[in-house]
N, CA and C atoms of all chains as a GROMACS GRO file, in nm:
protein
  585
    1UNK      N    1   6.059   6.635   6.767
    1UNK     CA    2   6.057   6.635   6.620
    1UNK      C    3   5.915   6.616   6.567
    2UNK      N    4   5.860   6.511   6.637
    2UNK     CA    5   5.720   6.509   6.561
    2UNK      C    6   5.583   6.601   6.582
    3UNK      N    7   5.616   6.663   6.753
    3UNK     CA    8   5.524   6.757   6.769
    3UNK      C    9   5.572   6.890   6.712
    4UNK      N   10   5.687   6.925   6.660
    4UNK     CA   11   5.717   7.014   6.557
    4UNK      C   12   5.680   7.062   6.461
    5UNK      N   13   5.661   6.884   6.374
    5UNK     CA   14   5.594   6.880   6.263
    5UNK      C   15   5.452   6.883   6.247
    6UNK      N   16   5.367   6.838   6.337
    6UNK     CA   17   5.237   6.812   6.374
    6UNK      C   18   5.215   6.981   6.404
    7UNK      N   19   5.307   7.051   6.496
    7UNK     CA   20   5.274   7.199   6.529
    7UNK      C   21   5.269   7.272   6.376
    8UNK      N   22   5.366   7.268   6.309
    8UNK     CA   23   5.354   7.323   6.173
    8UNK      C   24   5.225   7.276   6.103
    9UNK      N   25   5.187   7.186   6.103
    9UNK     CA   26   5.063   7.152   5.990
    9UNK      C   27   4.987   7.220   6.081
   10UNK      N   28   4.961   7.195   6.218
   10UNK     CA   29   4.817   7.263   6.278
   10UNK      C   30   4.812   7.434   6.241
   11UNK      N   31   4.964   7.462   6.242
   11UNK     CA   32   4.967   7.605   6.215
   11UNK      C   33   4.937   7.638   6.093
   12UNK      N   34   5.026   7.566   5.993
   12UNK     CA   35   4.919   7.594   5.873
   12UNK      C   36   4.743   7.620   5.862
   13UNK      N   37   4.691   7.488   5.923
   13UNK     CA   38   4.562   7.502   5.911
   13UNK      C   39   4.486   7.573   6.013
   14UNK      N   40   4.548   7.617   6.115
   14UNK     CA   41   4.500   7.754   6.198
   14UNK      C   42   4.492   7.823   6.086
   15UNK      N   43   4.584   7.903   5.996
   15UNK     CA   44   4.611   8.034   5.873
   15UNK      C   45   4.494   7.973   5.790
   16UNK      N   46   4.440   7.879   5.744
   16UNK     CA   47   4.346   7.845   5.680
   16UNK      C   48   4.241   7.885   5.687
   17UNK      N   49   4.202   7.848   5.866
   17UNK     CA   50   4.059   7.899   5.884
   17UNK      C   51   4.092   8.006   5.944
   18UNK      N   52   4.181   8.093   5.976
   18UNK     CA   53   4.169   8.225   6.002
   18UNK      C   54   4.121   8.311   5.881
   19UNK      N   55   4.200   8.260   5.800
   19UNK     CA   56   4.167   8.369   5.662
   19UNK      C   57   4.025   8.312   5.608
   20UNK      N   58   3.943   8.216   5.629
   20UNK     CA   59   3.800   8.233   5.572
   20UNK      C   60   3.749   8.278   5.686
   21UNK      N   61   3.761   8.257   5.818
   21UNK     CA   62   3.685   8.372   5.873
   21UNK      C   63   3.677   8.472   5.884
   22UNK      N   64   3.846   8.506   5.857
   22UNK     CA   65   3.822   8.679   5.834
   22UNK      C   66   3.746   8.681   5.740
   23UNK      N   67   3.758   8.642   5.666
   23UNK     CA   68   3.675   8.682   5.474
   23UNK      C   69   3.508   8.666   5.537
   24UNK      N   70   3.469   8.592   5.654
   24UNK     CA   71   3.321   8.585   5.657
   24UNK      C   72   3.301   8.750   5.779
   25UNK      N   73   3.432   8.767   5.818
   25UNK     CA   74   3.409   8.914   5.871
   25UNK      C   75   3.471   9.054   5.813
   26UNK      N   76   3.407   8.989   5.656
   26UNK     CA   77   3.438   9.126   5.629
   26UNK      C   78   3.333   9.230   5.601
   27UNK      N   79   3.368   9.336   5.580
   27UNK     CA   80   3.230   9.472   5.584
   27UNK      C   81   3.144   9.370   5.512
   28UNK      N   82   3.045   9.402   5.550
   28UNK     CA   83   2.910   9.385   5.477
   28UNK      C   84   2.880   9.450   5.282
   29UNK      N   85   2.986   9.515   5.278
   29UNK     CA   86   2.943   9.616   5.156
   29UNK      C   87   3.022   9.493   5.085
   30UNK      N   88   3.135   9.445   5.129
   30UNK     CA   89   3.234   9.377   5.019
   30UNK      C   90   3.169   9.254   4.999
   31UNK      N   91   3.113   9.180   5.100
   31UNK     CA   92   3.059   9.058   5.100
   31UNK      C   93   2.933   9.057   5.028
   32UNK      N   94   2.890   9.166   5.003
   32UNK     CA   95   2.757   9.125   4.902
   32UNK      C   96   2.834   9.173   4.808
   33UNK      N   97   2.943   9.264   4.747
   33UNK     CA   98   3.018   9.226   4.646
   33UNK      C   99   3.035   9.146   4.585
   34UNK      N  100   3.131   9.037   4.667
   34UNK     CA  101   3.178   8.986   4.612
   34UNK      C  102   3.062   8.849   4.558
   35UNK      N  103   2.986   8.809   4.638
   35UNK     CA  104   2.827   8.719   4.597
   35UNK      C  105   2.789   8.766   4.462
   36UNK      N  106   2.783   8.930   4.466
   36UNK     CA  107   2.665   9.004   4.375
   36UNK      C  108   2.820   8.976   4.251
   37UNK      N  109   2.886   8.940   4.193
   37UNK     CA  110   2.973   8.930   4.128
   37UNK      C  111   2.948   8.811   4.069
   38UNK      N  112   2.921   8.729   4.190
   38UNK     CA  113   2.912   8.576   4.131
   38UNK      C  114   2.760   8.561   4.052
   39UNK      N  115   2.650   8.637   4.118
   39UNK     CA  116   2.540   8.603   4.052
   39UNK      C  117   2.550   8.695   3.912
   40UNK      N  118   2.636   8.785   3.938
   40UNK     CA  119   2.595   8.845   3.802
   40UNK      C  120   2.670   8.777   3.688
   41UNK      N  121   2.740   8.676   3.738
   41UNK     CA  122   2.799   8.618   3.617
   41UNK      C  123   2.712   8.535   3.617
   42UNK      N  124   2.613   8.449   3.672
   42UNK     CA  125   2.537   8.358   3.656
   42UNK      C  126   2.409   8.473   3.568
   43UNK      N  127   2.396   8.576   3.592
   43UNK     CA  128   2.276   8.620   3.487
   43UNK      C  129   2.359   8.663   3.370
   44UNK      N  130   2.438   8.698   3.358
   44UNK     CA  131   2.532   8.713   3.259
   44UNK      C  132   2.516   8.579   3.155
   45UNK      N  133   2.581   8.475   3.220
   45UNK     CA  134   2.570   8.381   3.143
   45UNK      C  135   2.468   8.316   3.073
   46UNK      N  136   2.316   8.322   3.139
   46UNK     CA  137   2.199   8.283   3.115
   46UNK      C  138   2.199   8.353   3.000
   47UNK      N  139   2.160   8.518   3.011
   47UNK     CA  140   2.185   8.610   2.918
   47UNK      C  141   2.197   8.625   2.787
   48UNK      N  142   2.340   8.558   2.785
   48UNK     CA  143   2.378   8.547   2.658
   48UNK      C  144   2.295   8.385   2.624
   49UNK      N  145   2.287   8.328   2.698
   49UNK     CA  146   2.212   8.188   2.595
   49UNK      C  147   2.111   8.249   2.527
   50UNK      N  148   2.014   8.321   2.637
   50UNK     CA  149   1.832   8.316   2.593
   50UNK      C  150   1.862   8.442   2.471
   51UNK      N  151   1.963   8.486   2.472
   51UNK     CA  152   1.953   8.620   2.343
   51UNK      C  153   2.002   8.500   2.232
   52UNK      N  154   2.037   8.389   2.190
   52UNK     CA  155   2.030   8.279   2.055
   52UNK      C  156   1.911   8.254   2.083
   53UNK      N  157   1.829   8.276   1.932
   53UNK     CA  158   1.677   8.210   1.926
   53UNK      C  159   1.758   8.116   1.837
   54UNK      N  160   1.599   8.055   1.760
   54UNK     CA  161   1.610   7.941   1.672
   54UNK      C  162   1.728   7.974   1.567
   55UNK      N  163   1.770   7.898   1.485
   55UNK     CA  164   1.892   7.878   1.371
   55UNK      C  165   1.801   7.890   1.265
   56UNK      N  166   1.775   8.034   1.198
   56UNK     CA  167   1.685   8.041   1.083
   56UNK      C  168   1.720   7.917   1.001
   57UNK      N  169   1.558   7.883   1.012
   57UNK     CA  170   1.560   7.717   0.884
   57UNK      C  171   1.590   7.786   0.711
   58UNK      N  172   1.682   7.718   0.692
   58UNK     CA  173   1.665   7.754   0.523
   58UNK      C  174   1.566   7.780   0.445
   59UNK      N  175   1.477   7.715   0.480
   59UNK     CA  176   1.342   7.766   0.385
   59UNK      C  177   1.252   7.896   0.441
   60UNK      N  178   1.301   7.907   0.589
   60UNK     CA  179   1.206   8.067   0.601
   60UNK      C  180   1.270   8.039   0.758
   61UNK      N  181   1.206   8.181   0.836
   61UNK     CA  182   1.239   8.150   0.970
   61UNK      C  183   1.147   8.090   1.063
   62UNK      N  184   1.196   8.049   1.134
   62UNK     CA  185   1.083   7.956   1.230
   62UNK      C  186   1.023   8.006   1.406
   63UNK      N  187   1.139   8.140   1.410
   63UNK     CA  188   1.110   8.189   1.519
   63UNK      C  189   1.127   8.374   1.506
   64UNK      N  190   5.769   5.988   7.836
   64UNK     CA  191   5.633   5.959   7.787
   64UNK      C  192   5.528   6.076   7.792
   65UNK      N  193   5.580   6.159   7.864
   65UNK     CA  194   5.497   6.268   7.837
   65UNK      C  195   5.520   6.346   7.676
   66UNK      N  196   5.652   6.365   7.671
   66UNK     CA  197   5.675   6.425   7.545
   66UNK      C  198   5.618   6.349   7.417
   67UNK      N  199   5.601   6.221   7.428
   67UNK     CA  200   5.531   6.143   7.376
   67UNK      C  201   5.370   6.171   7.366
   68UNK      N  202   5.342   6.172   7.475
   68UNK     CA  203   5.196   6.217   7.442
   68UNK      C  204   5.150   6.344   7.388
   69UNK      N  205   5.228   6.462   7.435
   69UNK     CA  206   5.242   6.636   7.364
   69UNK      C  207   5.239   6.580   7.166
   70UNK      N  208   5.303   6.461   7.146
   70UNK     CA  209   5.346   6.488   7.057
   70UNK      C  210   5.201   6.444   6.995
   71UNK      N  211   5.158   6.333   7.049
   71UNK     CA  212   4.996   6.257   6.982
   71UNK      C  213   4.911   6.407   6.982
   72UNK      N  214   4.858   6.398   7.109
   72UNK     CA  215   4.773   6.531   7.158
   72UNK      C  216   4.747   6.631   7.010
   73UNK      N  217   4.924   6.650   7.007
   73UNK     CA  218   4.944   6.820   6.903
   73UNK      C  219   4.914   6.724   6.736
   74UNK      N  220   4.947   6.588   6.731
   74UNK     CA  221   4.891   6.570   6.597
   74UNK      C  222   4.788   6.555   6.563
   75UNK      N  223   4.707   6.502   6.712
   75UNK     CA  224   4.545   6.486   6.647
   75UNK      C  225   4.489   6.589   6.648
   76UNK      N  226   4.533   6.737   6.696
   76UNK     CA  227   4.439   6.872   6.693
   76UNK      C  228   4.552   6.933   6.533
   77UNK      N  229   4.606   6.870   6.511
   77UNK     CA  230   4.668   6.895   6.333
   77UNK      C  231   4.540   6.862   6.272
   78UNK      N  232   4.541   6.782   6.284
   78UNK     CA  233   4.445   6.653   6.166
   78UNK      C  234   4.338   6.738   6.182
   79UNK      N  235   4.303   6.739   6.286
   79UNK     CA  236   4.141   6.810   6.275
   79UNK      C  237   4.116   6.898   6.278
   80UNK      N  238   4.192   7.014   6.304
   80UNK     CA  239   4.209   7.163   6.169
   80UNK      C  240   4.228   7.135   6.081
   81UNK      N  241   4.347   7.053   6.036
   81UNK     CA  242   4.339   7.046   5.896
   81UNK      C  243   4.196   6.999   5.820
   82UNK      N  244   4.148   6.900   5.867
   82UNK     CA  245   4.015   6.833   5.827
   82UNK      C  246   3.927   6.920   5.831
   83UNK      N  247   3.919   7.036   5.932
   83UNK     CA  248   3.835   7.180   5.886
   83UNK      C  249   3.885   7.298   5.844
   84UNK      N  250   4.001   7.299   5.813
   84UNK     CA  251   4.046   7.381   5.695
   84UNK      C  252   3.975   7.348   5.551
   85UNK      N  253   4.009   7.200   5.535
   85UNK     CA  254   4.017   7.181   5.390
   85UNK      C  255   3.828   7.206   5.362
   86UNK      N  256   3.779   7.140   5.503
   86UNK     CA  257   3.610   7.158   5.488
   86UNK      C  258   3.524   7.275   5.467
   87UNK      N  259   3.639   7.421   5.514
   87UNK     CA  260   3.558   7.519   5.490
   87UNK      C  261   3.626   7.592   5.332
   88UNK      N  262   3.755   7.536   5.326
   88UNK     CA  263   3.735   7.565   5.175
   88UNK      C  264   3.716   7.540   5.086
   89UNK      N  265   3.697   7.424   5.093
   89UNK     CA  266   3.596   7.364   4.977
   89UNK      C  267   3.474   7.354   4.991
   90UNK      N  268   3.382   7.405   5.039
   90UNK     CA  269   3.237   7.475   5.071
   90UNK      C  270   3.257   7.604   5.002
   91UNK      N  271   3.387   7.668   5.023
   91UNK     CA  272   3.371   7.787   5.036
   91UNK      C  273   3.414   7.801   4.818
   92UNK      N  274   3.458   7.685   4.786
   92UNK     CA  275   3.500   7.708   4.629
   92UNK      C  276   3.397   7.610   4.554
   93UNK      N  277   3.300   7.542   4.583
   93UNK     CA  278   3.229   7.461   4.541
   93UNK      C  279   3.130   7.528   4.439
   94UNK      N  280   3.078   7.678   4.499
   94UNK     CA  281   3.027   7.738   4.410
   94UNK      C  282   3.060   7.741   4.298
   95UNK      N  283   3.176   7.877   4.328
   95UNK     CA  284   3.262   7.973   4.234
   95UNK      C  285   3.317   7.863   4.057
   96UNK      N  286   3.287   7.732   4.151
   96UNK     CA  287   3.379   7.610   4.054
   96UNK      C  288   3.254   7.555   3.966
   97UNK      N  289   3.187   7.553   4.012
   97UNK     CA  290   2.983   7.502   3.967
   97UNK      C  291   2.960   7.661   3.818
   98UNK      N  292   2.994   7.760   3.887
   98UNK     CA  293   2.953   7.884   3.813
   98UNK      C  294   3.084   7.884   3.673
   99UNK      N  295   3.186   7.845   3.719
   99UNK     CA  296   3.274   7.872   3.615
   99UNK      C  297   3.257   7.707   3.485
  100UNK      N  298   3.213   7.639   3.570
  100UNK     CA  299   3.189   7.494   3.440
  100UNK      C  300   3.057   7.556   3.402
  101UNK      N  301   2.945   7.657   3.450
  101UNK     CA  302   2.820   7.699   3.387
  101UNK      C  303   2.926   7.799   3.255
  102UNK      N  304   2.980   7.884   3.325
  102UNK     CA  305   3.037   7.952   3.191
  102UNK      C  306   3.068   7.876   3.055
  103UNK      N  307   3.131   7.762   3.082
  103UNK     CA  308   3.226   7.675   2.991
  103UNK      C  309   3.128   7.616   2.878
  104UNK      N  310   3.004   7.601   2.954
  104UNK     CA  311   2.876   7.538   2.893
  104UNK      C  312   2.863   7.633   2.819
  105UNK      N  313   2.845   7.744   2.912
  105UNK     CA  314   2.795   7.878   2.798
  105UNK      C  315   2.897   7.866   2.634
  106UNK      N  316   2.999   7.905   2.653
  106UNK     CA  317   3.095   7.939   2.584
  106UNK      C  318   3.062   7.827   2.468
  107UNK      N  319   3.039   7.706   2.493
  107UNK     CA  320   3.084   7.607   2.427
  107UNK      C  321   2.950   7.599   2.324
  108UNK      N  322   2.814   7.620   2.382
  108UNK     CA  323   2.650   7.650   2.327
  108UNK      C  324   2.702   7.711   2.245
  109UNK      N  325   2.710   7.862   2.267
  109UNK     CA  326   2.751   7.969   2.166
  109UNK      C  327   2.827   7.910   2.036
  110UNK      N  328   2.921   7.868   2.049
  110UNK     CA  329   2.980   7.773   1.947
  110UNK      C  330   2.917   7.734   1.900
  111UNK      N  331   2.864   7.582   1.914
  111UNK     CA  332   2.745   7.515   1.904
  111UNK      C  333   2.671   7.550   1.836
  112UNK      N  334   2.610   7.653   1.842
  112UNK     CA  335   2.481   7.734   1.805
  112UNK      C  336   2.541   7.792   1.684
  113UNK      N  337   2.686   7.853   1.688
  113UNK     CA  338   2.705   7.961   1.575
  113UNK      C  339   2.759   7.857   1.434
  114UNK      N  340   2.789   7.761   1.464
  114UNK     CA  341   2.803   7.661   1.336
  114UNK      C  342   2.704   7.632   1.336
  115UNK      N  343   2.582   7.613   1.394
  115UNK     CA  344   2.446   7.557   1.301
  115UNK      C  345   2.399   7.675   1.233
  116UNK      N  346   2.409   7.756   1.296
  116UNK     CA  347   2.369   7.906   1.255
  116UNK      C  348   2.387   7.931   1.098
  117UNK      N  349   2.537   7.911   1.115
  117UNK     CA  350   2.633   7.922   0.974
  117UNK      C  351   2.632   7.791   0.859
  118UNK      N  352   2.630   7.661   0.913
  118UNK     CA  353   2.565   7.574   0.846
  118UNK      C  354   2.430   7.621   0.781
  119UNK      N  355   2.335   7.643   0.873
  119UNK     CA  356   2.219   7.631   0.777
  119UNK      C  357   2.233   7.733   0.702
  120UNK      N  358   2.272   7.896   0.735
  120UNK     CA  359   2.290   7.981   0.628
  120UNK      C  360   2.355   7.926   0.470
  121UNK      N  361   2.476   7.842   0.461
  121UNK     CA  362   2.522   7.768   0.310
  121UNK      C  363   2.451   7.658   0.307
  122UNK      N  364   2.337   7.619   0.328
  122UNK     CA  365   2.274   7.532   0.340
  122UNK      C  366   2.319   7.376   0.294
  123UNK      N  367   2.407   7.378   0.409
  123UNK     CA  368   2.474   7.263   0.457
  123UNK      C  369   2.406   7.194   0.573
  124UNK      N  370   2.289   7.194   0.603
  124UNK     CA  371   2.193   7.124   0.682
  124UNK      C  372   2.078   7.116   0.612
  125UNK      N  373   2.006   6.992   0.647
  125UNK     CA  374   1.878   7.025   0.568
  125UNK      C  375   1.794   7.084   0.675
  126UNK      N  376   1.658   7.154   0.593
  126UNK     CA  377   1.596   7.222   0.686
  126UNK      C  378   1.502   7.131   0.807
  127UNK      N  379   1.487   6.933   0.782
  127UNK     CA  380   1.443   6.879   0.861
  127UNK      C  381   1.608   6.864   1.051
  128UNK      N  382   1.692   6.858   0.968
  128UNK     CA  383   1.814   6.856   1.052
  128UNK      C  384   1.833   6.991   1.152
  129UNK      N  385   1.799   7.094   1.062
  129UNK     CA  386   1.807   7.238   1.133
  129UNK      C  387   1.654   7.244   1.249
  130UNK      N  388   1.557   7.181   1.195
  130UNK     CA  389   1.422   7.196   1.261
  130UNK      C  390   1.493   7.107   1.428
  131UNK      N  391   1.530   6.981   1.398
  131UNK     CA  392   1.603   6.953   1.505
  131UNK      C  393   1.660   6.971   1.612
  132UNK      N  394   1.777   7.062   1.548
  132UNK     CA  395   1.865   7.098   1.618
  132UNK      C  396   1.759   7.244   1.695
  133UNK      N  397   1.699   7.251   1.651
  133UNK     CA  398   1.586   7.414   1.727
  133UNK      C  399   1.497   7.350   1.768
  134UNK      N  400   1.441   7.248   1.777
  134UNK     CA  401   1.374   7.153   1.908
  134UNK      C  402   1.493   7.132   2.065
  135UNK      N  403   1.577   7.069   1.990
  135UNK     CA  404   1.709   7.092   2.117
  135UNK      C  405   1.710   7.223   2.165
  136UNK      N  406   1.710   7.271   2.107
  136UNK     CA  407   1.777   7.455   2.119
  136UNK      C  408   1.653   7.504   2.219
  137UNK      N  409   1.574   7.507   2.138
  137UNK     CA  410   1.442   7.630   2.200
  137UNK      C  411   1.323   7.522   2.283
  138UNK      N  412   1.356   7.388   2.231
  138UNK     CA  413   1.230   7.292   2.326
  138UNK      C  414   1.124   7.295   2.229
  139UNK      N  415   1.036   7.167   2.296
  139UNK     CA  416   0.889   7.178   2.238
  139UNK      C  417   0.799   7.112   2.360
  140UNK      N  418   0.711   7.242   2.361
  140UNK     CA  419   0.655   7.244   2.470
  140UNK      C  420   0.562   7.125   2.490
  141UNK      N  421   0.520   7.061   2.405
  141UNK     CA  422   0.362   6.951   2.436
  141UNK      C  423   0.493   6.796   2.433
  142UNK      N  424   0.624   6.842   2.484
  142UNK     CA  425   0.703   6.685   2.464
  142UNK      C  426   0.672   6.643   2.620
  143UNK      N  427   0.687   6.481   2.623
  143UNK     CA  428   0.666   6.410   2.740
  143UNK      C  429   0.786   6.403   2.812
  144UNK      N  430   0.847   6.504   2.805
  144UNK     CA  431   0.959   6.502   2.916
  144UNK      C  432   0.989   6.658   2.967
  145UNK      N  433   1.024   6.681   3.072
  145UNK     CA  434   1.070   6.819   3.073
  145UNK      C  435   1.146   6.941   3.042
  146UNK      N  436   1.251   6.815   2.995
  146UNK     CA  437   1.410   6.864   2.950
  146UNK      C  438   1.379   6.883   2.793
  147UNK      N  439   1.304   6.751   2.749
  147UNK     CA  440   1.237   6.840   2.615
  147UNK      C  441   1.195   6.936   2.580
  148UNK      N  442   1.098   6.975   2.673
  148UNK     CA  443   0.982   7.067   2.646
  148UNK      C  444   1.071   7.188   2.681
  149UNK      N  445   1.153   7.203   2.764
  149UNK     CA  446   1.259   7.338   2.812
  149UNK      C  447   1.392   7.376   2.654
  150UNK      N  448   1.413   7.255   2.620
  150UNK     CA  449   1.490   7.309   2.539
  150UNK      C  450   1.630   7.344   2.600
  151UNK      N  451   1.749   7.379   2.547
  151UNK     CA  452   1.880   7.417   2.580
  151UNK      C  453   1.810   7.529   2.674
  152UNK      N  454   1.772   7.637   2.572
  152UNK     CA  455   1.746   7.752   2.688
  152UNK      C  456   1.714   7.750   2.778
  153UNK      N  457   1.588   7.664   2.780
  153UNK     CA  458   1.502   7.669   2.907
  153UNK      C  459   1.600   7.592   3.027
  154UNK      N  460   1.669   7.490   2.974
  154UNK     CA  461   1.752   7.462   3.096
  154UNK      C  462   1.861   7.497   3.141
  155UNK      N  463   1.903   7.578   3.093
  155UNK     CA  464   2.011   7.688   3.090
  155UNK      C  465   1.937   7.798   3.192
  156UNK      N  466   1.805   7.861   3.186
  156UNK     CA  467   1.728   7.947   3.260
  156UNK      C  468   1.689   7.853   3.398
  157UNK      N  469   1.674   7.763   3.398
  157UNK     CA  470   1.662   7.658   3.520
  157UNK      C  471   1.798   7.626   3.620
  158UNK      N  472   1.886   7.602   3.523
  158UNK     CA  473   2.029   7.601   3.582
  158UNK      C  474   2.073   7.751   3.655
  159UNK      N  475   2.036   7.899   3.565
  159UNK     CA  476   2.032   7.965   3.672
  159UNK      C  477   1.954   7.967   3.789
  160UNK      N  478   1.860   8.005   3.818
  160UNK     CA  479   1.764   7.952   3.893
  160UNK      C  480   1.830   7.885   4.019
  161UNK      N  481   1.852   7.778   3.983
  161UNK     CA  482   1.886   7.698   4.069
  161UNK      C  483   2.027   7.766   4.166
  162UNK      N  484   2.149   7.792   4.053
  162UNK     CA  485   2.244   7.862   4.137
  162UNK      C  486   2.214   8.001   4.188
  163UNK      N  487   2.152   8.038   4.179
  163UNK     CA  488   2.117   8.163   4.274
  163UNK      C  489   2.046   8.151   4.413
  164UNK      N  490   1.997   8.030   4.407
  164UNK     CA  491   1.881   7.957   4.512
  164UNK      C  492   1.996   7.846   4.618
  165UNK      N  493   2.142   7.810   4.520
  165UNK     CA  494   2.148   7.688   4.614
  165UNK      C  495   2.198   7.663   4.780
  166UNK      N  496   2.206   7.584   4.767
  166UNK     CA  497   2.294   7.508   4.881
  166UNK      C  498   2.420   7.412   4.855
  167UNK      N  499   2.477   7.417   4.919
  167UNK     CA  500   2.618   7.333   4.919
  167UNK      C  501   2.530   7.198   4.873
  168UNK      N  502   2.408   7.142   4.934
  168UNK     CA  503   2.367   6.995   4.887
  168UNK      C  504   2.332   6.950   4.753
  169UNK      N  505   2.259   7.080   4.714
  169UNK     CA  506   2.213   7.075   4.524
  169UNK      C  507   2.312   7.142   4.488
  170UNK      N  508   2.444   7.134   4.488
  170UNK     CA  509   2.561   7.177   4.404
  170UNK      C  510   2.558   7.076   4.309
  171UNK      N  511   2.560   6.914   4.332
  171UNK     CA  512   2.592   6.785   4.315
  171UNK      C  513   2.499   6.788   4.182
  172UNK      N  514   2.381   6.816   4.234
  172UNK     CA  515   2.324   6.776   4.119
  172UNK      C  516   2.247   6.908   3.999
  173UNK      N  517   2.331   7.023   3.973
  173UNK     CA  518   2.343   7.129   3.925
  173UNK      C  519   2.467   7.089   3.850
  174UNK      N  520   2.571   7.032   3.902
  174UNK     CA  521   2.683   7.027   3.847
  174UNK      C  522   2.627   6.873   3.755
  175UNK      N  523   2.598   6.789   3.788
  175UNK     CA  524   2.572   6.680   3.710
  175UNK      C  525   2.493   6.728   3.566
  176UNK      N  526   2.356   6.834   3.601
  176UNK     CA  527   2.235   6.883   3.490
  176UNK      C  528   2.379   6.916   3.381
  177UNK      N  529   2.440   7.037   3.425
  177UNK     CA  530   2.591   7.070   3.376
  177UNK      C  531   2.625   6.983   3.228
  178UNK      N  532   2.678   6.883   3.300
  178UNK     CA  533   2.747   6.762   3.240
  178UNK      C  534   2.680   6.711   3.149
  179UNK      N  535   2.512   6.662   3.208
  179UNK     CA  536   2.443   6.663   3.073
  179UNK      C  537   2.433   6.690   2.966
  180UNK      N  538   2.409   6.888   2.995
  180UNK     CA  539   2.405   6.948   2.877
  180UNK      C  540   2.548   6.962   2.846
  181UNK      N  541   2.628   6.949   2.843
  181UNK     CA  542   2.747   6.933   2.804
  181UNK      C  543   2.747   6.850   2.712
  182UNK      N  544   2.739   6.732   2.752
  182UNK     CA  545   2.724   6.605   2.652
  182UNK      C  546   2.631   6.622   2.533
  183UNK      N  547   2.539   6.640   2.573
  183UNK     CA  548   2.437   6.646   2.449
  183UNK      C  549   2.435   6.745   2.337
  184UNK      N  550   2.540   6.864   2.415
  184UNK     CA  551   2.596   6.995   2.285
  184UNK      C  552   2.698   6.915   2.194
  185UNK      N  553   2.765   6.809   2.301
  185UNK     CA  554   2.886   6.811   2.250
  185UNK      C  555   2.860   6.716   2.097
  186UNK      N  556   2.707   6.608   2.120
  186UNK     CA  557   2.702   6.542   2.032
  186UNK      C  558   2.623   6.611   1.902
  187UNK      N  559   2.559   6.759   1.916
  187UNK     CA  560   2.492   6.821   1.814
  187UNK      C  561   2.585   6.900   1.740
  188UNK      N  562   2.743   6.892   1.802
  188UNK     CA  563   2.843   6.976   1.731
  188UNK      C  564   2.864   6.925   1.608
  189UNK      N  565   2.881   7.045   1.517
  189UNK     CA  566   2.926   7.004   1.386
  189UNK      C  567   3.093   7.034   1.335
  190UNK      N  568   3.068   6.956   1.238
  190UNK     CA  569   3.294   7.023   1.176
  190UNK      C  570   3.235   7.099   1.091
  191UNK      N  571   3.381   7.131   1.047
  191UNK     CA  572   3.360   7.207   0.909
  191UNK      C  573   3.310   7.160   0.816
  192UNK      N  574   3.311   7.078   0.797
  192UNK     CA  575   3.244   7.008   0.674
  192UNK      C  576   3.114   6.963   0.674
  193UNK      N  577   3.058   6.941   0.742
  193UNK     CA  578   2.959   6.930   0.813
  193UNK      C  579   2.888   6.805   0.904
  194UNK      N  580   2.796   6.764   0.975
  194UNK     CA  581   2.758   6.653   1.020
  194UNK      C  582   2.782   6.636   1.167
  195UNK      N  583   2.672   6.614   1.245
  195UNK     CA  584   2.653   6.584   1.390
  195UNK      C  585   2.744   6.492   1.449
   0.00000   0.00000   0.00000
């Protein structure tokens, strides 16, 4: 009964790290995909900050 | 007693897959989770920004309050601190920077800068009615 249960969790976490290693063997084209996805949301996001300049001052603009 | 021991044996090689299961996926989401609270920041600036924006347009800020809030915003460069002198933007352009460069070790403290500016938008937010 208990090496049953102990077999099931290990098996679970065998499926765990099988599937991130597959994911670290996958084509080369997808894997900078899927990175180049993440950075482009990181320039994405920058992006949109640095395009807000200053909050025109009421009396004139300041930038 | 043997079946006894099959049974130890098979739980301690549980535990310690499991213990590197959970280790490579959370390495493996530590980013993706760092980049999506950068969004949230984003999202929340923008806000931020578009009620002062709109404040000062009905000139519901004064223009020393608005000068302020665009020292926060854009920085001033000759200030004695860095985070001053960078301004929202500039540390927003640093915060990228950094996640494009990191490591699992400066996640910690990318995610903390984060939190900062979080806080400090959260206290330049205005209501409708107006006031920091």
């Amino acid at each position: 009964m208990a090496t049953a249960a102990a077999g099931a969790v290990a098996g679970a976490a065998i499926k765990v790290i099988a599937d991130y290693v597959k994911s670290l063997g996958e084509p080369p084209e997808e894997v900078v995909r899927a990175f180049g996805r993440l950075e482009e949301f990181i320039d994405a996001y920058d992006a949109r900050i640095q395009k807000l300049g200053a909050v025109p001052d009421p009396a004139g603009p300041l930038e | 007693m043997l079946a006894r021991d099959r049974a130890w044996t098979t739980a301690a090689v549980a535990l310690l897959l499991l213990a590197l299961a959970v280790s490579c996926t959370s390495v493996r989401d530590t980013k993706s989770d760092v980049v999506g609270e950068y969004g949230d920041l984003v999202r929340r600036a923008e806000q931020v920004h578009a009620q002062w924006t709109q404040a000062a347009a009905a000139g519901r800020e004064s223009a020393a309050r608005v000068a302020a809030f665009n020292a926060f915003w854009v920085g001033v460069p000759a200030s004695p601190t860095e985070e001053a002198a960078l301004g929202f933007r500039g540390r927003s352009a640093r915060i990228r920077e950094q996640l494009q460069t990191t490591t699992p070790d400066s996640l910690a403290g990318i995610r903390a800068e984060i939190a900062r500016l979080r806080a400090e938008l959260d206290a330049w937010a205005l209501t409708t009615t107006g006031g920091a």
